[in-house]
N, C-alpha and C positions, 0 to 999 in steps of 0.2 A: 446448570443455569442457562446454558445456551442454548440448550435444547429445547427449553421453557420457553426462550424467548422466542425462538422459532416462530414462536404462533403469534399471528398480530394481533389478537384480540388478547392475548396477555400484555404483549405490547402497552396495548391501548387502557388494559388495565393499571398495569406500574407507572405509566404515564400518568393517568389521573389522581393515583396515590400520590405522585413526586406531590402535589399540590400540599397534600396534606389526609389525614385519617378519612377516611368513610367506610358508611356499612355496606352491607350487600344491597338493601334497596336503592340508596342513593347511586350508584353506581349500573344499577340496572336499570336506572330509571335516562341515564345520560348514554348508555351505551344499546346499539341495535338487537341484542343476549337477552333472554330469559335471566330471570334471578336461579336458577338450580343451574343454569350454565356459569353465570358469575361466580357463584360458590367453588363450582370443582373448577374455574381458571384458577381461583382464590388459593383453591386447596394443593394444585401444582405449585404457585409462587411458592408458598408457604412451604413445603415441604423440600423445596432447592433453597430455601433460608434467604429469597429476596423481599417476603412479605411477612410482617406480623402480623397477631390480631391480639386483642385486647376486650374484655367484654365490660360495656359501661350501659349499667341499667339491665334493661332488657334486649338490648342489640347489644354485637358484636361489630368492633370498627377495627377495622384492616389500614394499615400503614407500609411504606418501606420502610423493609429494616436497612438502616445504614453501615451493617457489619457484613450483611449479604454484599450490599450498593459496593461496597468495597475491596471484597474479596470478590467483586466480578472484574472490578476494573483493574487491579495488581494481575488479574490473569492475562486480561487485554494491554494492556501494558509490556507484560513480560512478550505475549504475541507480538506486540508492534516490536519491541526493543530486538527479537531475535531476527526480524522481517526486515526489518533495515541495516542489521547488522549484514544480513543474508545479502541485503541489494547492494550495501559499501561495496561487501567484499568481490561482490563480481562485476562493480562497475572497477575497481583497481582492478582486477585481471585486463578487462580488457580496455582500459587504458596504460597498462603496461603491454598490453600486446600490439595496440594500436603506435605505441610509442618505438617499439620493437622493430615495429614493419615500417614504420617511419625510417630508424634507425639505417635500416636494409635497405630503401629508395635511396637515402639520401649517398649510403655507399657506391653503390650503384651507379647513381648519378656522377658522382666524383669521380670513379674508374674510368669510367664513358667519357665523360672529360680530358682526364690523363691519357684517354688513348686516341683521343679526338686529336688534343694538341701537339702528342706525340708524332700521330699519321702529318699531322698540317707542320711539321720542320721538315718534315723528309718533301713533303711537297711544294716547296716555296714558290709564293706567287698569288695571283687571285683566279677564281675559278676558270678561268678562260684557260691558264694553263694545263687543269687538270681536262679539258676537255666536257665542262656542266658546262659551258655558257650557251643560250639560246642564240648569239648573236649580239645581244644589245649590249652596250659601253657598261661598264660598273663605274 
């Protein structure tokens, strides 16, 4: 069915269908196609099960069928539902990674801290006595 659709002038065929039934002339007559072009688009729908036809009179009227319409969209569906499952699942990776690496800064930071505060008892005083001051008063 996707393959079908592929083509825009099928496209633009099932598009004018959604509307409602027409024949082959009516449809060639709104679309850029030859009527023997309209037929074999007609004959593709038809045979991926997204187009009926029906014969009333002496013409034949072409419809969507809604059991096609429908077994295309459970396929698109099930595609989205795996495609977002797919993108959950790898935006949780890496917001667990990202939360990970968090984790690891913020230890990090903490150690640096304890050995900051650690080095600053053994040094008591303000920087002038370790020897940083440019001169100016603190």
């Amino acid at each position: 069915m996707l393959v079908a659709l592929g083509d825009p002038m099928r496209q633009s065929i099932l598009d004018r269908l959604s509307d409602g039934p027409m024949p082959v002339g009516r449809l060639a007559e709104v679309l850029p196609i030859s009527r023997p072009a309209v037929s074999q688009h007609l004959r593709v729908l038809k045979d991926v099960g997204l187009v009926t036809d029906r014969q009333e009179g002496t013409r034949r009227l072409y419809q969507v069928d809604p059991d096609g319409v429908a077994a295309l969209r459970a396929h698109l569906d099930a595609m989205w539902a795996r495609s977002l499952g797919a993108f959950a699942q790898r935006v949780e990776i890496e917001v667990s990674a990202h939360e990970v690496s968090a984790h690891e800064v913020s230890t990090h930071e903490a150690s640096t801290y304890e050995v900051s505060t650690h080095e600053g008892s053994t040094h008591e005083g303000s920087t002038q006595d370790r020897g940083d001051s440019d001169g100016a008063d603190s």
